[in-house]
KELO-661963 format. One line per field, with one value per residue (C-alpha): y negated, z, x negated; residue number from 1. Coordinates in nm, 3 decimals. Layout:
Y: (Y, ...)
Z: (Z, ...)
X: (X, ...)
n: (NUM, ...)
END
This chain:
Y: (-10.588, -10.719, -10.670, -10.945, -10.858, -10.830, -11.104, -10.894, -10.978, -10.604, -10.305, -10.046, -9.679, -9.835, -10.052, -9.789, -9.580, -9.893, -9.841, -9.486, -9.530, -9.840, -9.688, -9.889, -9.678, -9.693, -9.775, -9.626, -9.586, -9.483, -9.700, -9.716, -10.028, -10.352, -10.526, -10.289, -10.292, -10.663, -10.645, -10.363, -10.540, -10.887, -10.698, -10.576, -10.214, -10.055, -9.793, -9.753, -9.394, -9.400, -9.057, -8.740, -8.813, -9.018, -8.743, -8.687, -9.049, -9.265, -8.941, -8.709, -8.385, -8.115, -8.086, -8.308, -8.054, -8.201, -8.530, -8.602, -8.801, -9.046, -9.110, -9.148, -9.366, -9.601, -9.611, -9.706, -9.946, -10.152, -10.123, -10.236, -10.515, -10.623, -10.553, -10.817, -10.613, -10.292, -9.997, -9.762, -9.417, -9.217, -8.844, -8.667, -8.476, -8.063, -7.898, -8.196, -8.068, -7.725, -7.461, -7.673, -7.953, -8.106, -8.191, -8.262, -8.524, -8.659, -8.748, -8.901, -9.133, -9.176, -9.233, -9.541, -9.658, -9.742, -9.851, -9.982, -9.791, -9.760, -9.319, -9.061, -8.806, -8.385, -8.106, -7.812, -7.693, -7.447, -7.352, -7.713, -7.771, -7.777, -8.033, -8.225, -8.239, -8.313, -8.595, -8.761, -8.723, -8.995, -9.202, -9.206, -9.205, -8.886, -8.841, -8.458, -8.328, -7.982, -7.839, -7.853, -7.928, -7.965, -7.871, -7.574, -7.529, -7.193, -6.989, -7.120, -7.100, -7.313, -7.685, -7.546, -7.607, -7.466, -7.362, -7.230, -6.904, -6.872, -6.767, -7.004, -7.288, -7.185, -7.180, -7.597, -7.666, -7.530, -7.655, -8.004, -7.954, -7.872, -8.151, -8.405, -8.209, -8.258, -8.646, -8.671, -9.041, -8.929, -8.635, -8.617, -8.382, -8.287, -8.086, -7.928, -7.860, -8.219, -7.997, -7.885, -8.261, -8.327, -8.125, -8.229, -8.556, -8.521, -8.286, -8.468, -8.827, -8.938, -9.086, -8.827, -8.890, -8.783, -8.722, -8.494, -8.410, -8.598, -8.909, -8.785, -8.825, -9.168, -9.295, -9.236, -9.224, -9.179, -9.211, -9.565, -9.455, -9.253, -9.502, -9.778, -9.521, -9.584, -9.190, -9.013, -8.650, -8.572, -8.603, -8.459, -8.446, -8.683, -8.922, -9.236, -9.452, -9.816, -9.906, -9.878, -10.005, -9.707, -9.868, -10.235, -10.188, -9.976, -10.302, -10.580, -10.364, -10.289, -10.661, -10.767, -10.552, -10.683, -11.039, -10.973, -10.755, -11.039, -11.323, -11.465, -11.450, -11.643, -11.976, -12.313, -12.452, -12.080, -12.212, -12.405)
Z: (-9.641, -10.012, -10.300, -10.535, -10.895, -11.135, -11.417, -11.680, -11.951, -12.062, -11.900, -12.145, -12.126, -12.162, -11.850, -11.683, -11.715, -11.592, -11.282, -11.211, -11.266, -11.046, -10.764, -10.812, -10.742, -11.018, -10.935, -11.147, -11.115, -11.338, -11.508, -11.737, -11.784, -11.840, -11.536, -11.343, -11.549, -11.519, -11.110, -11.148, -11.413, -11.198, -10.892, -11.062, -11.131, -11.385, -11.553, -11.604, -11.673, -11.904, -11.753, -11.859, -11.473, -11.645, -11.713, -11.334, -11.197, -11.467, -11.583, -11.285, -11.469, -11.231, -11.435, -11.686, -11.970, -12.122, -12.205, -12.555, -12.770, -12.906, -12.520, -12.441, -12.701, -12.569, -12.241, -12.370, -12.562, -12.254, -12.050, -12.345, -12.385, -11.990, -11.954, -12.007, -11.798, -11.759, -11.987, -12.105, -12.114, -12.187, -12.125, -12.450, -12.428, -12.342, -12.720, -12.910, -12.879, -12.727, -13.009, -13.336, -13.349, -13.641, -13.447, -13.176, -13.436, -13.533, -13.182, -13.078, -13.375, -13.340, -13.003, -13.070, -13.384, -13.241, -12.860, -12.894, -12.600, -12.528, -12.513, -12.453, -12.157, -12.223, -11.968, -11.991, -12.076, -12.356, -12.480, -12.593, -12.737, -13.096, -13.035, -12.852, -13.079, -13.370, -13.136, -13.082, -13.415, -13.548, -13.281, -13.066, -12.689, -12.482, -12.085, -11.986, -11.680, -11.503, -11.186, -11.083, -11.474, -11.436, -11.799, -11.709, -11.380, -11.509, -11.598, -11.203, -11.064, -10.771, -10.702, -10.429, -10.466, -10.756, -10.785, -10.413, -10.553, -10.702, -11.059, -11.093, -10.942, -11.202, -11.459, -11.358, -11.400, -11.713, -11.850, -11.739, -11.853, -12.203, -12.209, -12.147, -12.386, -12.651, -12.578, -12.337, -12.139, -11.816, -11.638, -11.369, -11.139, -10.950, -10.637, -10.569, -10.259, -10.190, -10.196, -10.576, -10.653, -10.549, -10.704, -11.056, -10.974, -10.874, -11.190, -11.492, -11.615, -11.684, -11.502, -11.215, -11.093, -10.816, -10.724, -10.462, -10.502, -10.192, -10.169, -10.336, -10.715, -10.922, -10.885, -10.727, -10.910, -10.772, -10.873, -10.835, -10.747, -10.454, -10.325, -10.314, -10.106, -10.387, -10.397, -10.077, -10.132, -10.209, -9.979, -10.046, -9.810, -10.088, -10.062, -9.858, -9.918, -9.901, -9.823, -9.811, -10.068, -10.068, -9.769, -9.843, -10.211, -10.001, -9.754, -10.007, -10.222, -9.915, -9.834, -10.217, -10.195, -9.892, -9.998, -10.288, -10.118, -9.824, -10.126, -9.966, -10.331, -10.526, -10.289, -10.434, -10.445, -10.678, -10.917, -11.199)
X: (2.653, 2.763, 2.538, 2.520, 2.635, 2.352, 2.353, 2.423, 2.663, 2.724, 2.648, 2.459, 2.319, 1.996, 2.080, 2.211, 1.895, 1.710, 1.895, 1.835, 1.465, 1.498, 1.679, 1.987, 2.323, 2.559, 2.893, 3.179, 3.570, 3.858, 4.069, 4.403, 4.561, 4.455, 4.547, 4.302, 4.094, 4.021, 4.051, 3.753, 3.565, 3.549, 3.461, 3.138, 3.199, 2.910, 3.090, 3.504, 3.606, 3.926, 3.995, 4.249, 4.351, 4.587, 4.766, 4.792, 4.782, 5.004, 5.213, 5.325, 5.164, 5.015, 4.700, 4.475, 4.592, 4.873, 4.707, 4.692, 4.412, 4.663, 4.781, 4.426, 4.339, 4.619, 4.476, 4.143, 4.245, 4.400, 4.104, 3.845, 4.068, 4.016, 3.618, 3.353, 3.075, 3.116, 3.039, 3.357, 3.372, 3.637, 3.725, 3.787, 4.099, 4.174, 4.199, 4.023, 3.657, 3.640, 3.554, 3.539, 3.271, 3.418, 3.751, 3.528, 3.362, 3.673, 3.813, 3.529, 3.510, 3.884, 3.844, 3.515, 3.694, 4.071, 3.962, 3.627, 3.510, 3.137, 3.125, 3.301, 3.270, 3.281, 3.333, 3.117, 2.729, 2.620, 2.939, 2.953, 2.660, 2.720, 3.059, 2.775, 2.511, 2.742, 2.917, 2.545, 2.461, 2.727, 2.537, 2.833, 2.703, 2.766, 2.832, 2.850, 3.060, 2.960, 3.066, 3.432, 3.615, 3.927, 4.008, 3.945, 4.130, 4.298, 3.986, 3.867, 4.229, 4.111, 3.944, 3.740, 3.381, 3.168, 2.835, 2.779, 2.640, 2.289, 2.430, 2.632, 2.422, 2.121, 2.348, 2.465, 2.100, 2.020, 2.372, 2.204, 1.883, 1.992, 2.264, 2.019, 1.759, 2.012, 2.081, 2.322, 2.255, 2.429, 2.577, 2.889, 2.866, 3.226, 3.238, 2.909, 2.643, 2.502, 2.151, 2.237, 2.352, 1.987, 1.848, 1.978, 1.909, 1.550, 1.480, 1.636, 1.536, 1.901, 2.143, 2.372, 2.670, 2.879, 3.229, 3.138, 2.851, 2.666, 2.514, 2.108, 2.249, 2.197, 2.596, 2.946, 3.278, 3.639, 3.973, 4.066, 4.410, 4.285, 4.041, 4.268, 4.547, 4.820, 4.832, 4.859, 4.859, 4.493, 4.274, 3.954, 3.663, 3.482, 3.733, 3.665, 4.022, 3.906, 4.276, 4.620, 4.815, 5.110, 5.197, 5.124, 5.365, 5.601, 5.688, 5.619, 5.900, 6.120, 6.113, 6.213, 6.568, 6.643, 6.584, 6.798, 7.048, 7.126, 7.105, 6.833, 6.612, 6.647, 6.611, 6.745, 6.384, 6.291, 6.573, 6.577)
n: (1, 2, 3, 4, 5, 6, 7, 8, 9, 10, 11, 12, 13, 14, 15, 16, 17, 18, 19, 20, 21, 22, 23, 24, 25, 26, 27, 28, 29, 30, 31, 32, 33, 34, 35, 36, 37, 38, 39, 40, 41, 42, 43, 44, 45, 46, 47, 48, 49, 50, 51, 52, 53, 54, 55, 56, 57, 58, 59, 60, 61, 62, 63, 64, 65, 66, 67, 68, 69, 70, 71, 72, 73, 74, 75, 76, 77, 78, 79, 80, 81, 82, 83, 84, 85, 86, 87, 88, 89, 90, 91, 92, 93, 94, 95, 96, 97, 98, 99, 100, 101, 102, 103, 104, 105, 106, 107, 108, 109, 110, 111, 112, 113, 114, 115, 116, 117, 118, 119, 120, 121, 122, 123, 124, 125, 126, 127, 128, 129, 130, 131, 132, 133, 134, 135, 136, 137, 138, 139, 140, 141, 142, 143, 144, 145, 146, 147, 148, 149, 150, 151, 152, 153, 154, 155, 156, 157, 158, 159, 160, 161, 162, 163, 164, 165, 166, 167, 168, 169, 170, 171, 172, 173, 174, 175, 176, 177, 178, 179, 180, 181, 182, 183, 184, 185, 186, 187, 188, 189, 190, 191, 192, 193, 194, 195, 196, 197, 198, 199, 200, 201, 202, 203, 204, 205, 206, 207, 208, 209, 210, 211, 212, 213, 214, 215, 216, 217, 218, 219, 220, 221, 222, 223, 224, 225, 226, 227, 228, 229, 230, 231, 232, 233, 234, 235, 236, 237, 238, 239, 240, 241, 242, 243, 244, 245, 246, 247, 248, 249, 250, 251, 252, 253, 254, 255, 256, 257, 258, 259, 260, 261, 262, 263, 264, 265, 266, 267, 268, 269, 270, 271, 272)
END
């Protein structure tokens, strides 16, 4: 069943908590480039991610480390320049917040100043706070990520799933308690028990959401790149690919060298 698109010229946190306290799912994907961007944007995505997967999707590195703020920056920039709806977020960068709130500051700002995005999105809890508070108090709009962080996939040395264990699950929820206590308008949650995803949900005011982390929290995101099948290696239990486009490139390429190779492109009537 399709779900009409909300008329709503732009998509806001206030809007966005509208639609938790509604019961309205909020739908959001990643996005790097313009092009997509635009194809997301029209299809009536809420929220576009300008993710460090960039630096795994659009850049061939192993991990979301080596992506820098300028590179980030750039990939904001393109999608702002697409979006007419939907609200932009966009990851800050390993080593441009962690451990020094006034960088942290200054790449946010950078970050709202030269793309125009909407927020910016931090992994971790307490041991963020201060970059946090100092981020909110510019009146720059803050997204928090707990759970599976990539950022810092060599302290976990594993994506399996986090927060099975008591400790560590307690320690989730008071991470998102005090993140939105300190202003924080929404949380993602990556790789968790669906029960603990409810749980969060259920408890804090502000909008969750998932990548899994089970269908009880206020949203879903994915990788756009995985969804659509244009990668093919991952293949998380989370993921639900929504096509195949590897192998509908793949043959639509194929077909173009041949055409080429066997002179049949260009025909006289694609001349001039």
């Amino acid at each position: 069943m399709s779900v009409q698109k909300r008329d709503i010229k732009i998509i806001t946190t206030h809007q966005l908590q509208a639609m938790k306290e509604r019961g309205e799912k909020i739908s959001m994907l990643t996005a790097y480039d313009y092009s997509m961007a635009s194809i997301l944007d029209g299809a009536g995505v809420d929220v576009l991610l300008v993710g460090d997967s960039a630096s795994n999707v659009m850049a061939g590195h192993e991990t979301t480390l080596p992506i820098t703020l300028d590179q980030m920056i750039y990939h904001a920039s393109s999608v702002v320049r697409a979006v007419k709806r939907a609200f932009v977020v966009v990851d800050l960068p390993f080593g441009s917040y962690q451990g020094n709130s006034s960088e942290a500051l200054r790449s946010a700002i950078r970050i709202m100043k030269e793309s125009g995005a909407h927020g910016v999105k931090m992994e971790g809890g307490s041991e963020i706070k201060e970059s946090v508070i100092r981020i909110l108090s510019a009146g720059v709009p803050v997204m928090g990520h707990l759970g599976l962080t990539p950022q810092s996939i060599y302290k976990f040395g594993t994506y399996t799933v986090r927060a099975k264990e008591e400790q560590e699950a307690n320690k989730l929820v008071e991470d998102a308690m005090l993140l939105q206590e300190i202003g924080c308008f929404s949380i993602v949650l990556e790789k968790i028990p669906s029960a603990l995803g409810q749980k969060v949900a259920s408890s804090l005011q502000i909008p969750i959401i998932g990548i899994g982390a089970g269908p009880y929290v206020d949203g879903q995101v994915l990788v756009t790149h995985d969804l659509l099948g244009i990668t093919k290696e991952f293949k998380p239990r989370f993921l639900r690919r929504y096509a195949d486009l590897h192998e509908i490139m793949t043959s639509a390429v194929t077909n173009y060298v041949n055409d080429v190779k066997t002179k049949d492109f260009p025909r006289d009537e694609e001349a001039y």
